[in-house]
N, C-alpha and C positions, 0 to 999 in steps of 0.2 A: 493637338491630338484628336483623332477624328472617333465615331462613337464605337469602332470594330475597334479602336487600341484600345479605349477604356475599358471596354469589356474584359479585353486582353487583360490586360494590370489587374483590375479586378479580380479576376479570376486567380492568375498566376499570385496575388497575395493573398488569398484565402487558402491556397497549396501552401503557401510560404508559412504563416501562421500556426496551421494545422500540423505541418512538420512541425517546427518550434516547440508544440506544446505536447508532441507526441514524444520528442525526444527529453522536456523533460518532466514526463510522466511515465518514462520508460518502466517504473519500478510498481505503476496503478495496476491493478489487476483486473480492474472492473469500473465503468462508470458509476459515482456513485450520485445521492443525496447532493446538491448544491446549498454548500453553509454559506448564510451572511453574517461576516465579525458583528458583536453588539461591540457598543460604545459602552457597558455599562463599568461601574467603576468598580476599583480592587478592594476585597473583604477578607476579613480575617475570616479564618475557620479552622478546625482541629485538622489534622494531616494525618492520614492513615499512611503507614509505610509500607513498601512487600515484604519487609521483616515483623511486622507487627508492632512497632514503636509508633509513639503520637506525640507530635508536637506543633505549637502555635505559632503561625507564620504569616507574615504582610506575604501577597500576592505579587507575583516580580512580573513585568512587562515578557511576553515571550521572547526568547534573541533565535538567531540563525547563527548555524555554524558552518563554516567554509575551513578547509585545511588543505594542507600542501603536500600533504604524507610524506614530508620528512626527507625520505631516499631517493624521490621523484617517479615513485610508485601512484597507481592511478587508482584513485581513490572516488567509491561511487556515495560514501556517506550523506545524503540532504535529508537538512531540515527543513521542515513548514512553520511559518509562523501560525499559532495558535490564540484563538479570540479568546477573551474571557471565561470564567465559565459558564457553558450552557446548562439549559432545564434537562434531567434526566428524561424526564417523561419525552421531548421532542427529540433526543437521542434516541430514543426508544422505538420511536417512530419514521425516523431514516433507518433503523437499522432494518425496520418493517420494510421497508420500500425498496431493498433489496434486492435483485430478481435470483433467484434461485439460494445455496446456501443454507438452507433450510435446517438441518445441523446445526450448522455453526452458528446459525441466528439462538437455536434453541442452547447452547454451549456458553455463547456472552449472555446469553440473559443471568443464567446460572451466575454468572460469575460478578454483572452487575448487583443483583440480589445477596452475592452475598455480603459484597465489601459495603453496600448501603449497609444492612445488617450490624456486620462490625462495627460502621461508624458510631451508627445507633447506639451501640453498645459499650461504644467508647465516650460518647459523649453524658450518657447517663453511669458511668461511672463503673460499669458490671467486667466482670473479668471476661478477656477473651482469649483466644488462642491463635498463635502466630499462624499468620497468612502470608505463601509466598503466592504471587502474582507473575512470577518469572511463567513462560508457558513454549510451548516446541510447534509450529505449523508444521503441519508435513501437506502434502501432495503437488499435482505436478504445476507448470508455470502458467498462469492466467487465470487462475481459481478464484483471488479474494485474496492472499496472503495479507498481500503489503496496506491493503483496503482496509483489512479489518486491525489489523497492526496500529497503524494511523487512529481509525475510531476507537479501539481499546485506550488508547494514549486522552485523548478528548476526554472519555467517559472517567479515566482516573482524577483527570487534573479535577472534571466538573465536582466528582466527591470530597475533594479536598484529599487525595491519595499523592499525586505526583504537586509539587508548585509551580512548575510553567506546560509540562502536558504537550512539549515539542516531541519529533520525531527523528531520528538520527536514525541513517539507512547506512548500510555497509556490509563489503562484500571480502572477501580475505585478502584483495589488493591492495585495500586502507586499515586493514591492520597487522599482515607480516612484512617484514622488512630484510634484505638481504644479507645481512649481517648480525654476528653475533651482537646481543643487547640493543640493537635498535627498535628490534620487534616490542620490546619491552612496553617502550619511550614512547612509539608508536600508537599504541593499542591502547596507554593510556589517557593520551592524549584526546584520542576519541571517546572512551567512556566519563573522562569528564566532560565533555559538550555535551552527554546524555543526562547527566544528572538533572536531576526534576524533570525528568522525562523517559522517552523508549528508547532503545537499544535494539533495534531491528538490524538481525545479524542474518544476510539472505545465504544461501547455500554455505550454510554453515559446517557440513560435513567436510567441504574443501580443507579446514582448519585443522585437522587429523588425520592427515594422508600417513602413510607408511613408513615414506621416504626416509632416507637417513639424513641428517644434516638438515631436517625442514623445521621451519620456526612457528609452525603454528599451533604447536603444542605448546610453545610458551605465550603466547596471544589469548591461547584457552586462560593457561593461570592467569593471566592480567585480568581476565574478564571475571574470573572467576576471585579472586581479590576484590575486584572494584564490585561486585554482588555485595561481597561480606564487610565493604569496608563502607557503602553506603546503602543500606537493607532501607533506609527511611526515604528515599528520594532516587531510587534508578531501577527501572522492570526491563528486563532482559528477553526480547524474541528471538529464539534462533526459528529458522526455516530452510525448507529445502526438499527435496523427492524423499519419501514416505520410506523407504527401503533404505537410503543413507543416512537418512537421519536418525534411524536406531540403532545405524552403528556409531554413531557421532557420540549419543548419548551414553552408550556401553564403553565410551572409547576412555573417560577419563570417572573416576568413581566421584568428583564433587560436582559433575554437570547430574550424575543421576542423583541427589542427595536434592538441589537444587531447583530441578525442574520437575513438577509433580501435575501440570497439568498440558494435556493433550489435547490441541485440535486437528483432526483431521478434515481436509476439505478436498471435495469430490469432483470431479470432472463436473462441467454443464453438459448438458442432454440439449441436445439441436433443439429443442424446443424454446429451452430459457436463452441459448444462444442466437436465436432468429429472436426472443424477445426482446434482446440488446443491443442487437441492430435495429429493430422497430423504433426503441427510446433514444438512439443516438440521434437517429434521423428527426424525429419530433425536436429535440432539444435543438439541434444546429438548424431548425426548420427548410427541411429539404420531405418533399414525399415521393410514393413511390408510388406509378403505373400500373395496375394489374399485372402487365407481364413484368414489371422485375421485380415488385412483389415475391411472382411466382416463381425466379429463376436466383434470387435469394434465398427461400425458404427450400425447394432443392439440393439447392448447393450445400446449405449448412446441415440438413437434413443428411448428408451421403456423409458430410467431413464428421459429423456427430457420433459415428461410431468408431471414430479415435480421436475422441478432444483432447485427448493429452497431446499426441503429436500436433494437432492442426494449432493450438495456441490457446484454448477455447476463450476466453475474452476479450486478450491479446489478439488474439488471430481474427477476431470480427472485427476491434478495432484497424487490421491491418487492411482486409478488405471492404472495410468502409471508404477509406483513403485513396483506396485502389481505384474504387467507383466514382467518386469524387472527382479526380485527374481525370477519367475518362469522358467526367460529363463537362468539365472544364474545356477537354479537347472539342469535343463536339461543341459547345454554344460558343467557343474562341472566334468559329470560321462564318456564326449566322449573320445574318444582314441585320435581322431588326431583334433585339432580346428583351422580354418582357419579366417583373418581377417571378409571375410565374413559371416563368422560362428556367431562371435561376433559382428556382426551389425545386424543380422536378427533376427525380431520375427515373432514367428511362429502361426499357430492356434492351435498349440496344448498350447504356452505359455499361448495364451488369453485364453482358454476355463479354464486352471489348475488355472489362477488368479482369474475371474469373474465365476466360476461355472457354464459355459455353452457348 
């Protein structure tokens, strides 16, 4: 293989890769904080539940869950395996490192403070009052949902709230089922792989459509069961666009009973979105030219006055990707490539990816 093939390969496997991890990170919203698992080892501690109950628990290795959905329905549910518990305070400080979110940053803290609080309160013996932890994302797709979903899960298990502090993602494919009573079967199936952990239920409004003969109204009861049947070990996210998700809520009277806290999360501003193009590029060490610099911060600058359509940090990661391949095609065909070669993009990459 001569050194224009390598280059080739090279390249076409860093495209290769980059797919891979984009498809499955389909559900990220945002690049976040990079955690490293500690090795340290498993501690008792008091368990705070989303029902307000407290009990003494060995610490269980995290597991993953994979399922089949039963009917041969397509089921998007993944778990992450989850490290030990980490330091509050250095969650505290990814959640700081953030780019934009600024709300919602100030929303989890509230809600970190208060279950620390309770524990406190549970551990010195003082009476407290039940705390649900179940909560509703609302706004549009690439905001932080599933990002902050994910950390919220961390930040429980770290307090000793959840005991393994995984994630289980799902979307109404991997919990109704075509048939009478399958749905049931289904839907519980999934909320017990969430137990000691989240329950990240993504356009959750799909569950209550109108339809006659639709089963998602019994997948609601299941979840809504499996709330009340383990209040001590399972937090329930539903999510989805800001307008159906207040019909979702109003649709069954034990989801409003249920769920008593509200994050809303707001589009990115071209600003924080050309920020996250800057961090992506630092991170995968690639830089950028003056001109595609300037014909990046343009482009997102024009798409910024409707980040809900453009994807806003989905949509950057999509034309990160875009640039990428372009800049793949151009150093494919050069004669001699230099490391710097293969870190830099250029404005001729940006213009060939974004048509400008």
């Amino acid at each position: 293989m001569d050194k224009k093939d390598e280059i080739i390969a090279l390249q076409l496997d860093v495209i290769k890769k980059m797919t891979e991890n984009n498809i499955r990170r389909l559900s990220d919203d945002i690049w976040g904080t990079a955690r490293t698992a500690k090795n340290a080892a498993s501690e008792k501690s008091g368990k705070l539940s989303s029902g307000g109950n407290s009990a003494e628990t060995d610490e269980k290795p995290p597991q993953t869950k994979a399922s089949d959905g039963g009917d041969g329905g397509s089921i998007t549910e993944k778990t992450e395996e989850m490290p030990p518990k980490e330091d509050i305070e250095t969650l505290q400080k990814e959640l700081d490192s953030y780019i934009g979110l600024e709300g919602i940053k100030k929303e989890v803290r509230n809600l970190i403070n208060m279950a620390t609080v309770y524990k406190m309160r549970k551990d010195h013996g003082l009476p407290t009052a039940d705390m649900s932890l179940h909560m509703v994302f609302s706004g549009n797709p690439g905001t932080g949902k599933t990002m902050i979903a994910r950390f919220m899960a961390r930040v429980y298990h770290s307090l000793g709230i959840l005991e393994k502090g995984h994630l289980v993602e799902v979307d109404r494919s991997g919990l109704v089922a075509g048939y009478i009573g399958q749905t049931a079967i289904k839907t519980a199936k999934v909320t017990e792989s969430a137990l000691g952990g989240v329950l990240f239920i993504d356009e959750a409004y799909t569950l209550t459509s109108k339809s006659e003969n639709d089963f998602g109204f019994e997948a609601v009861d299941t979840i809504l069961k499996a709330m009340e049947d383990n209040r001590d070990d399972l937090v329930v996210i539903v999510a989805g666009y800001t307008e159906l998700m207040e019909e979702f809520i109003d649709s069954n009277p034990g989801l409003r009973s249920r769920f008593n806290k509200y994050l809303a999360f707001d589009d990115y501003t071209a600003e924080e979105m050309t920020a996250i193009f800057k961090m992506q590029c630092s991170k995968s060490c690639y830089t950028l030219d003056e001109g595609a610099e300037k014909k990046v911060t343009e482009y997102l600058t024009a798409v910024g006055e409707a980040a809900g359509e453009f994807g806003n940090a989905r949509g950057v990661r999509n034309i990160f990707e875009k640039i990428l391949t372009e800049q793949a095609n151009r150093i494919a065909v050069m004669q001699a490539v230099t490391k710097e070669d293969l870190m830099q993009i250029t404005e001729s990459d940006v213009s060939a990816a974004l048509g400008i």
